[in-house]
C-alpha positions in Angstrom: -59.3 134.2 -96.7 -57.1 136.1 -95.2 -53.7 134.4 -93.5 -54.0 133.3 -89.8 -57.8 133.0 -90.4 -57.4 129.4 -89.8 -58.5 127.8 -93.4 -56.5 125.0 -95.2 -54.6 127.5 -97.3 -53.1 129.3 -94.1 -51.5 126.4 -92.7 -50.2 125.1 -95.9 -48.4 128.3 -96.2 -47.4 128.6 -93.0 -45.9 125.2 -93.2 -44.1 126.3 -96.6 -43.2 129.2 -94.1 -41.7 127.4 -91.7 -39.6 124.7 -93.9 -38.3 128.2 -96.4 -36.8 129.5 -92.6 -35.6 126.1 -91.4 -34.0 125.8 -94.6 -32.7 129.4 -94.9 -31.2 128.7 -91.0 -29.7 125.7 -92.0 -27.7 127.2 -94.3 -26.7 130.4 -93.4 -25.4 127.7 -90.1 -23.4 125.7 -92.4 -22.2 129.2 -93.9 -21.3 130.9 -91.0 -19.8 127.6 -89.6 -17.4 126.6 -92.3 -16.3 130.6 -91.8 -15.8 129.9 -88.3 -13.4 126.7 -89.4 -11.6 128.9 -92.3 -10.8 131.8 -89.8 -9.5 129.2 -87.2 -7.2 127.7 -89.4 -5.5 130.9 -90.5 -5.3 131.7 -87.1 -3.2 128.5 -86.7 -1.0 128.9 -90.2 -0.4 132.6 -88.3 0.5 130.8 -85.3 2.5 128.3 -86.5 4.4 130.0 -88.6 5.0 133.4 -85.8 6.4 130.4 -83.6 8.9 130.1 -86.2 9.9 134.0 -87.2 12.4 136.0 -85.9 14.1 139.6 -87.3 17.4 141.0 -86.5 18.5 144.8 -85.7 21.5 146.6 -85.9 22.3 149.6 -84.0 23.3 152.9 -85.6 26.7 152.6 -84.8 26.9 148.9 -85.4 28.2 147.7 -82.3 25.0 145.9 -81.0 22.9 143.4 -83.0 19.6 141.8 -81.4 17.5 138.7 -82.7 14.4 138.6 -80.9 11.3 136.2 -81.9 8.0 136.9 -82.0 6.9 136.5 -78.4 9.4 139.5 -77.6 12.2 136.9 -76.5 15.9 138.2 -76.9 17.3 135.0 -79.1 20.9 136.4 -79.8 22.5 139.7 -78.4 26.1 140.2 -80.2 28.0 143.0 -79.1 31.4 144.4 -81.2 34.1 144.3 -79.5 34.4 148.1 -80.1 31.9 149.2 -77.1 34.9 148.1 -74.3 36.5 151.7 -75.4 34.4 153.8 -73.4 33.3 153.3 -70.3 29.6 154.7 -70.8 27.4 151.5 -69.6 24.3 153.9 -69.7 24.6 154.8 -73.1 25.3 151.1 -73.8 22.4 149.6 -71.9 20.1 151.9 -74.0 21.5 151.2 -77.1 21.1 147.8 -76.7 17.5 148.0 -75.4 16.6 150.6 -78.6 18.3 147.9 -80.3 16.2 145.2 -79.2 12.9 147.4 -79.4 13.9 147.6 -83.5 14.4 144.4 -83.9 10.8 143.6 -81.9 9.5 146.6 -84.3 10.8 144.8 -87.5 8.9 141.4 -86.3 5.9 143.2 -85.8 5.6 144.6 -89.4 6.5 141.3 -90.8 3.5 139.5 -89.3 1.2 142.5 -89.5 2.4 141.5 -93.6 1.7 137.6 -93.1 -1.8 138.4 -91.1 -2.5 140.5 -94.3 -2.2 138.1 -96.3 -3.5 135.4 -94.2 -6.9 137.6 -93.6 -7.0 140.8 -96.2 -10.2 140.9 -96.1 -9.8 142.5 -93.0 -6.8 144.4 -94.1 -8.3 146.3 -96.6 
């Protein structure tokens, strides 16, 4: 008989059918769920521990050091007393913002490490 002709042997493997994909569902669910839970919690180590990073830059001529964090905030700007020789406070605005945009650079490539080693599957 062939199947879907509507003898016993059609619905019992139909039935068989059916409970193989529930079963198959059901665990490619829990599967894809307990990914779901692993990815979210690296997400939050990453989190966490961004909250706490920070990296520091010197300029080229070491009179200006910036400490930024990993939102981009400016945490510590010290400036050598050296840069009150010359009166240039163009060239001394843009070394301090180069400055800061090294020190935001350097932060960047330590998490883009961390989330490498948090996730490398998705690294590689």
């Amino acid at each position: 008989m062939a199947y879907g002709s509507g003898g016993a042997d059609s619905y019992r493997s139909a039935g068989r059918f059916g409970w193989w994909c529930r079963d198959t569902i059901a665990t490619m669910s829990a599967s894809y769920y307990a990914s779901i839970a692993d990815i979210a919690n690296r997400l939050r180590t990453l989190r966490d521990e961004a909250a706490k990073m920070s990296a520091t830059a010197d300029s080229p001529d070491g009179l200006v050091r910036a400490t930024v964090n990993a939102r981009g905030e400016l945490l510590e700007l010290e400036l050598d007393e050296r840069i009150y020789r010359t009166a240039d406070s163009v060239a001394l605005a843009a070394t301090i913002n180069a400055t800061i945009q090294s020190a935001a650079t350097l932060l960047e490539a330590d998490l883009a490490v961390r989330s490498g080693e948090l996730f490398p599957e998705e690294s590689a």
